[in-house]
N, C-alpha and C positions, 0 to 999 in steps of 0.2 A: 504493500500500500504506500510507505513510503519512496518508492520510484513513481505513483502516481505524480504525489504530489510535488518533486520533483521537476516532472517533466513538464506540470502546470506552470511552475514558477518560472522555469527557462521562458515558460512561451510568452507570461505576463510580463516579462521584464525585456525581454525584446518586443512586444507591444509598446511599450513606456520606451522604451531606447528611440523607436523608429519613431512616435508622434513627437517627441522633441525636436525633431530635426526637421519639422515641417516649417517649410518657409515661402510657400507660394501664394496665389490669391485667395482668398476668402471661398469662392466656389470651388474648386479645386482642392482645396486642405480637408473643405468638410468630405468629399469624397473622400480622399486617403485616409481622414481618419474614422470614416465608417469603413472602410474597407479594410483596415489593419485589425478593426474590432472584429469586426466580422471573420476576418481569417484568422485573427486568433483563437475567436471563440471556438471555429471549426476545427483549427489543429487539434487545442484540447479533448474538442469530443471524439477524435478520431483517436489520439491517443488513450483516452479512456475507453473508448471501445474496442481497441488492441488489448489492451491488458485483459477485457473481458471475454476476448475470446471472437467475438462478431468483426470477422476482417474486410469481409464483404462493405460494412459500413464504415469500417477504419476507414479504409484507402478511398470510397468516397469521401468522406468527409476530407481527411489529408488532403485529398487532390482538389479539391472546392477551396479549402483554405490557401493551398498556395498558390493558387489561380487567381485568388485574389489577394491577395500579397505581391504577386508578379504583377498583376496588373494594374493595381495601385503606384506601383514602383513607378513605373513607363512616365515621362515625362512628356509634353508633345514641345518640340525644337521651336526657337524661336527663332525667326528668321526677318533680317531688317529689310525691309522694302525700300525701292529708291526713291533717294531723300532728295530734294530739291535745295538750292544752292543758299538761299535765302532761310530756311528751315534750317542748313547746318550753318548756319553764321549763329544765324537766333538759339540754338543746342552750345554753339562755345563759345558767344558772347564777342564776335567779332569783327571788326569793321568790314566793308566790302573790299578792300586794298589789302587787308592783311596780309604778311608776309609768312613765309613755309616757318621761322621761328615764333611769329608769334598765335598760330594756328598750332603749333605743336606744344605750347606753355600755356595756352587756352586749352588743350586737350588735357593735358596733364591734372589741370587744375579742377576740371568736370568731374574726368575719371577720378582721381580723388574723392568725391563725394559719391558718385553714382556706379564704383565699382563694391559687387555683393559683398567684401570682405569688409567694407566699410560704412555697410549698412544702407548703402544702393540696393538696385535691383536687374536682373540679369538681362531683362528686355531694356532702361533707360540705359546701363552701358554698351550695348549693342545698339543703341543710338548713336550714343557719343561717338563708337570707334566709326560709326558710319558716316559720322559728319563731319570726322576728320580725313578720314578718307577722300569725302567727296571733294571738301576741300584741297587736300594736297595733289588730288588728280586734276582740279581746274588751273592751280598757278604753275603746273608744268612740273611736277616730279612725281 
């Protein structure tokens, strides 16, 4: 009995592991985290009903549970659309003449704020690097 309750706790504290690390939108998050409940709840019952004996409803359940876990995981790519020249001036705060340095110390200074590790977000820094881009590809490099 106590490998039960064992294998319950593994599964509730990697529950608690995996919603900590949610960091996406508000719609998106409450899926993950019904869906981490949800597969974890199933792992458990699949493992409780291993121990009991009924395998048949093990390995559905297990397999329901990490179906959704896997699928929960899956992120969908963010992908930058092309930005207009005047939208990247207005993204790094830069006059229309600006130069290849000072379009690159305007990017710096964005990315700074608007990269994830700094408490950005992974679509506004996929701006920024976009509108440096665009920029450094209009003054010729």
């Amino acid at each position: 009995m106590s490998l039960i309750w064992l294998a319950l706790a593994a599964i509730a504290i990697w529950a608690l592991v995996r919603l900590g690390r949610q960091t996406e939108s508000r719609g998106r998050a409450h899926w993950r985290v019904t869906a981490t409940l949800l597969g974890s709840v199933l792992l458990a019952g699949g493992a409780l009903a291993a121990f009991r004996g009924a395998w048949l409803w093990a390995g559905v359940m297990a397999a329901a549970g990490l179906y959704l876990a896997w699928s929960s995981r899956v992120r969908p790519s963010i992908r930058s659309e092309p930005i207009s020249e005047a939208d990247a001036r207005a993204i790094l705060g830069v006059r229309p003449g600006a130069t290849e340095s000072e379009i690159r110390a305007a990017w710096k200074k964005a990315m700074s704020r608007a990269h994830p590790d700094q408490g950005g977000t992974e679509g506004l820094a996929i701006q920024v690097n976009a509108a440096r881009d665009r920029l450094l590809k209009k003054s010729g490099r």
